[in-house]
C-alpha positions in Angstrom: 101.2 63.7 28.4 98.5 61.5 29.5 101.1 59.1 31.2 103.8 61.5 32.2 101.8 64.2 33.6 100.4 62.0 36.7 103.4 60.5 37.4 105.3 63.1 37.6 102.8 65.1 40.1 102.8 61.8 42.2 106.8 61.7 42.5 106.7 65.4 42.8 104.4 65.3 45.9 105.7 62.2 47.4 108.1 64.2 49.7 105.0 66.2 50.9 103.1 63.7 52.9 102.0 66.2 55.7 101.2 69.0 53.4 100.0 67.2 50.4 97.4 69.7 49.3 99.3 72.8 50.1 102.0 71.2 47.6 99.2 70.1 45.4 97.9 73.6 44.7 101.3 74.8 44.7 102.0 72.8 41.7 98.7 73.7 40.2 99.0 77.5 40.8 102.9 77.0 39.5 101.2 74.9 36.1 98.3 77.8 35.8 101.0 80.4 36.0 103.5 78.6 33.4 100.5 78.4 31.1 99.5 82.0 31.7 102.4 83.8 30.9 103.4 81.4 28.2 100.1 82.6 26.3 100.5 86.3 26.9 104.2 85.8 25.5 102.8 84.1 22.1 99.7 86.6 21.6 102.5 89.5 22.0 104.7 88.2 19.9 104.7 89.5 15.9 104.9 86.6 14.6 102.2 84.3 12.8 100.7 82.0 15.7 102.6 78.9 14.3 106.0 80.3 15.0 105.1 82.1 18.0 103.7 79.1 19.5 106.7 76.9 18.4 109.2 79.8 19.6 108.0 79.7 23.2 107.4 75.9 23.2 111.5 76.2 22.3 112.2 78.7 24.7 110.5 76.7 27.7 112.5 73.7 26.8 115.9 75.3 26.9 114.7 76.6 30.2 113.7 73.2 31.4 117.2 71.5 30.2 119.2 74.9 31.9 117.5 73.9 35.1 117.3 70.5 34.8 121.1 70.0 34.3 121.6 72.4 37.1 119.9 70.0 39.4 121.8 67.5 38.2 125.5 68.6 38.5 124.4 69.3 42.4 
């Protein structure tokens, strides 16, 4: 994470030259919100903490590969 994580914000903000830190706190507010919802999901869920944890860590990876390819076919 600690190698990924800045270079992908720098490649995702490259495009954004002119706006850079409306795009910058667009991609914070987007993280925030990813990592909101992702914990209100796991505490809901009843399941122990482990699996609930490790079933939305799964389910945010399909999601991520879904869109990801769909990028990619265009």
């Amino acid at each position: 994470m600690g190698l990924i994580n800045p270079l992908g914000t720098a490649v995702t903000l490259q495009p954004f030259c002119q706006n850079a830190g409306a795009a910058s706190a667009l991609l914070g507010f987007l993280q925030m919100g990813c990592a909101a919802i992702s914990i209100a999901i796991t505490s809901a869920l009843p399941l122990s903490p482990y699996l609930a944890f490790s079933a939305v860590i799964a389910t945010s990876l399909l999601m991520a590969m879904v869109t990801f390819g769909g990028a990619v076919k265009r």
